[in-house]
C-alpha positions in Angstrom: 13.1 -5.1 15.6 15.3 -1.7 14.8 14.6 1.9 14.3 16.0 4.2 11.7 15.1 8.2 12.2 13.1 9.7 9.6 13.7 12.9 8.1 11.6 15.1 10.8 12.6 12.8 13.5 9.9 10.2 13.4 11.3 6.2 14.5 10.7 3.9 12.2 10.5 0.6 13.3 11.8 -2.4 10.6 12.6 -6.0 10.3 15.0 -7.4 8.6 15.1 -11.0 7.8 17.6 -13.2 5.1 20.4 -12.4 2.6 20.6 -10.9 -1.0 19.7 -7.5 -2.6 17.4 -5.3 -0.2 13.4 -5.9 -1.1 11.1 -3.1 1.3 7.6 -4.5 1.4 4.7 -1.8 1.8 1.5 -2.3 3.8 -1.8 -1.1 2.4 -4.5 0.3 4.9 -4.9 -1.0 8.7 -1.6 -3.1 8.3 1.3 -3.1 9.8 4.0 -5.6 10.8 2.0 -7.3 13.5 -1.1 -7.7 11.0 0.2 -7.9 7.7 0.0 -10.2 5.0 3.2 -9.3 3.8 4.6 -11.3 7.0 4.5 -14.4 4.8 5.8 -13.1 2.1 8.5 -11.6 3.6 9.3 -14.9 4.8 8.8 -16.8 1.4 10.9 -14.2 -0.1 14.1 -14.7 2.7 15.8 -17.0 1.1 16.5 -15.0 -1.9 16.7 -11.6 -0.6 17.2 -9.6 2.6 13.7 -8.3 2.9 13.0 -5.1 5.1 9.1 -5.3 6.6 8.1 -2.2 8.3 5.6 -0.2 10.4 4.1 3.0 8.5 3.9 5.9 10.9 1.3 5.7 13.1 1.2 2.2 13.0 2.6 -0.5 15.6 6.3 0.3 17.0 6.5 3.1 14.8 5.9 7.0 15.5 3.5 9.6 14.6 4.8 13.4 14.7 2.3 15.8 13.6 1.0 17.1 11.2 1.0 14.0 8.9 1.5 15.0 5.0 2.3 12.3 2.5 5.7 13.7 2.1 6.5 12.8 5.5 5.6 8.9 4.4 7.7 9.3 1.6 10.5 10.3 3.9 10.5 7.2 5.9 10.5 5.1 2.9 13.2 7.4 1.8 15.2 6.6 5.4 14.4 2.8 5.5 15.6 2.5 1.7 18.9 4.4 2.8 19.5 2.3 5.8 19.4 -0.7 3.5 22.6 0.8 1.9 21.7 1.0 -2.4 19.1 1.0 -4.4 16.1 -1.4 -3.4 13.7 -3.2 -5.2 9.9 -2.4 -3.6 6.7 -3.5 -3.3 3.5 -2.4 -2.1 0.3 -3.9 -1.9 -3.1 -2.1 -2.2 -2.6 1.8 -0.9 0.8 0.3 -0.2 1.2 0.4 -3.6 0.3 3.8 -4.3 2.9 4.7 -1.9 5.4 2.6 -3.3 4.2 4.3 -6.6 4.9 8.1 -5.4 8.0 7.0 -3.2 9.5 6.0 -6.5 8.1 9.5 -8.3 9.5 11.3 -5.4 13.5 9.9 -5.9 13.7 7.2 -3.8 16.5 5.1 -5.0 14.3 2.3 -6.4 16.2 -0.4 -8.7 12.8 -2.4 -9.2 9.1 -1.4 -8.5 6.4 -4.0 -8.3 2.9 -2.9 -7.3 -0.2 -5.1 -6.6 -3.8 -3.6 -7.3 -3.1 -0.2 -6.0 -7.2 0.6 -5.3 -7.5 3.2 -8.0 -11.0 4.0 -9.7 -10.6 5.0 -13.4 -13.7 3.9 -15.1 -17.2 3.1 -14.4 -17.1 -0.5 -12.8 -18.1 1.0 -9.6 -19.1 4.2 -8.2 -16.3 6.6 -7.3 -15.4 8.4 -4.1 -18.1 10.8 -3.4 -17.5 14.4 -2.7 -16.9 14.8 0.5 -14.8 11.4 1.4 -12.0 12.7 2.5 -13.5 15.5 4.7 -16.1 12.5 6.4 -13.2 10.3 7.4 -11.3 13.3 8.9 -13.9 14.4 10.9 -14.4 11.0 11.8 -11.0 9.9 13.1 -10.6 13.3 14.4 -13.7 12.5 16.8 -12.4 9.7 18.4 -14.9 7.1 16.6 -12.6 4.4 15.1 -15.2 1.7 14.3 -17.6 4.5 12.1 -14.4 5.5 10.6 -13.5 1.8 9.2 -16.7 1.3 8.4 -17.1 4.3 6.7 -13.7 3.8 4.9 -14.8 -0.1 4.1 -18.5 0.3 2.7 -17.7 3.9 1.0 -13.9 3.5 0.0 -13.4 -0.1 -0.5 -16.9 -0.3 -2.0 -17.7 -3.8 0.3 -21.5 -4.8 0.8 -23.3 -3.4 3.6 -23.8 -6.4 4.9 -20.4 -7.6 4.9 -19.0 -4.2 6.4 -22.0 -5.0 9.2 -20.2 -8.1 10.3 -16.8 -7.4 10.6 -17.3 -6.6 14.3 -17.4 -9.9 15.1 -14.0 -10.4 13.4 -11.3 -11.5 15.2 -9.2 -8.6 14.4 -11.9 -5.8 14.6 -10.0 -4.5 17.6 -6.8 -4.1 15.6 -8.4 -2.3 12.4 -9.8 0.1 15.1 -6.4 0.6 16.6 -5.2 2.2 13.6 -8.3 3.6 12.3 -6.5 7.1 12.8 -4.4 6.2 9.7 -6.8 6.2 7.5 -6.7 9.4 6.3 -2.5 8.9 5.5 -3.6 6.1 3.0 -6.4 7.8 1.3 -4.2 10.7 0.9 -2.2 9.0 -1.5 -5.3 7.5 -3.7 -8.4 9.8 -3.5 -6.9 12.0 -6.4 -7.0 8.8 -8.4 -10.5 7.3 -7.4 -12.8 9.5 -9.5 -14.0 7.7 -12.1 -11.6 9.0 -14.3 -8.6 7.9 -16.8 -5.4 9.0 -15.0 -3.9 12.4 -16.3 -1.0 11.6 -18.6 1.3 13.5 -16.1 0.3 11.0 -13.2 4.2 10.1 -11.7 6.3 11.6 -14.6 9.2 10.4 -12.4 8.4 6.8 -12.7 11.3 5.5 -15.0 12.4 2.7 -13.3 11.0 -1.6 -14.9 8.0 -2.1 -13.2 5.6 -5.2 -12.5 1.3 -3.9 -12.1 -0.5 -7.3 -11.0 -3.8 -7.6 -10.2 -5.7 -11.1 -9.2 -7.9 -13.2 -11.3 -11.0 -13.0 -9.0 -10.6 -9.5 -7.9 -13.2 -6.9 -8.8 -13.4 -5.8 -12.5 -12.5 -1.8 -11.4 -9.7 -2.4 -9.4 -8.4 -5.0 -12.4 -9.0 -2.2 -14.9 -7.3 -0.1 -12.7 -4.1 -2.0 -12.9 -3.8 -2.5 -16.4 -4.2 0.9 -17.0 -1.2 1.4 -15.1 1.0 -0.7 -16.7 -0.4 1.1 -20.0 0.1 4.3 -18.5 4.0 4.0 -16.9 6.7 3.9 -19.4 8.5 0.1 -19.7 5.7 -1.6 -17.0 4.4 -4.8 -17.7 1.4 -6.3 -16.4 0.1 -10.0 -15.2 -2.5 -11.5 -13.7 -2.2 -13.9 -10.5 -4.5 -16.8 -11.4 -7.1 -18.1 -8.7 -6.2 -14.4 -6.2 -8.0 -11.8 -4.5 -7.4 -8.7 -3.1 -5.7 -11.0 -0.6 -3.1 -12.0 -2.4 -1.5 -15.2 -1.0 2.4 -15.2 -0.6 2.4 -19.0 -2.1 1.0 -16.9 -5.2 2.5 -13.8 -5.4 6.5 -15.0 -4.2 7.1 -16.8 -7.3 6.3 -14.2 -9.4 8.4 -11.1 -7.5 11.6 -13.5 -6.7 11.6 -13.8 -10.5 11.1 -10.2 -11.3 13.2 -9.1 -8.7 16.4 -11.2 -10.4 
């Protein structure tokens, strides 16, 4: 594990692992290096390229100076991708990817973008963020009650079953999701302006020049599918495909093949 300093200060904490042109991989919500599915991928992805895997503030070996805004994220991204030493080629996955997404609008030095089912809402498939979601989940975290606030972000946000929310406590990893529950709110900033039902404005990322892959899995939900091709539509260049037999849980085994090839 190393560090690199972020604009305001923050540590960063990063793994690098093989040899080739720098990848940075992006975490969506509740993940971080110690509970990510990016781990395998990273690792599928070594032999290729030298692939930088790293906490997002708040999360794991990585600090939190207040007050969080979204710049401040995009300033660690901004720091890792520097410490890499050129352009990189990214990914993010999930809210990952909409940070991946405004990284790349902001000026970070991206050679490559590749983005998998950032959890936009942009049509009717499913019900979008109520008024109010962002203020809920605030004043949840801000109260100290961690399980509420991944419930609430899970059954409200994510748009999972009742019933399916209802059992997560006896997962496993329930204790790590609450452990980073306070994040929450950092990854909703980046797609609550995008969850409203609603066709993205054509401004969305003017900045956005660089090729760009939008995926999305074959057996994932029909809004967050819709979602990504509208993307690709929307950004100038982007192609899109679709990972046969995948989830939201996109499995490295599925998802390697397709970036080492891109990232070439």
């Amino acid at each position: 594990m190393s560090t690199v300093r972020s604009a305001d200060g923050t540590p960063i904490a990063y793994t690098r692992a093989g040899q080739g042109p720098a990848v940075i991989l992006v975490d969506g919500a509740l993940s971080f290096r110690a509970q990510s599915i990016n781990t395998g991928l990273a690792t599928a992805l070594a032999g290729d390229f030298t692939v930088y895997t790293y906490d997002r503030r708040g999360r794991g070996e990585s600090g939190d100076t207040p007050p969080y805004t979204t710049e401040r994220e995009i300033e660690d991204l901004a720091a890792l991708a520097a410490e890499t030493g050129g352009p990189v080629r990214l990914y993010g996955t999930s809210s990952g990817a909409a940070l991946a997404l405004a990284a790349t609008d902001a000026g970070v030095p991206v050679e490559k973008l590749a983005l998998y089912e950032p959890p936009f809402i942009v049509d009717d498939t499913r019900p979008a963020i109520p008024a109010g979601y962002e203020r809920t989940l605030d004043e949840l975290v801000a109260a100290d009650r961690r399980a509420d606030a991944v419930r609430y972000f899970m059954r409200v946000g994510v748009g999972l079953p009742g019933m399916a929310v209802a059992m997560m406590r006896f997962m496993p990893a329930w204790s790590t999701l609450k452990s980073v529950a306070h994040t929450l709110p950092y990854d909703v900033a980046f797609v609550a302006p995008y969850e409203k039902g609603e066709p993205y404005p054509e401004s969305s990322w003017p900045g956005v020049k660089t090729p760009t892959l939008v995926m999305d899995g074959a057996k994932s939900r029909p809004w967050i599918r819709n979602a990504a091709r509208s993307l690709a539509d929307l950004l100038p260049g982007a192609e899109h495909r679709t990972l046969d037999g995948q989830t939201h849980i996109v499995k490295p085994a599925a998802l390697a093949p397709v970036l080492t090839e891109f990232f070439h």
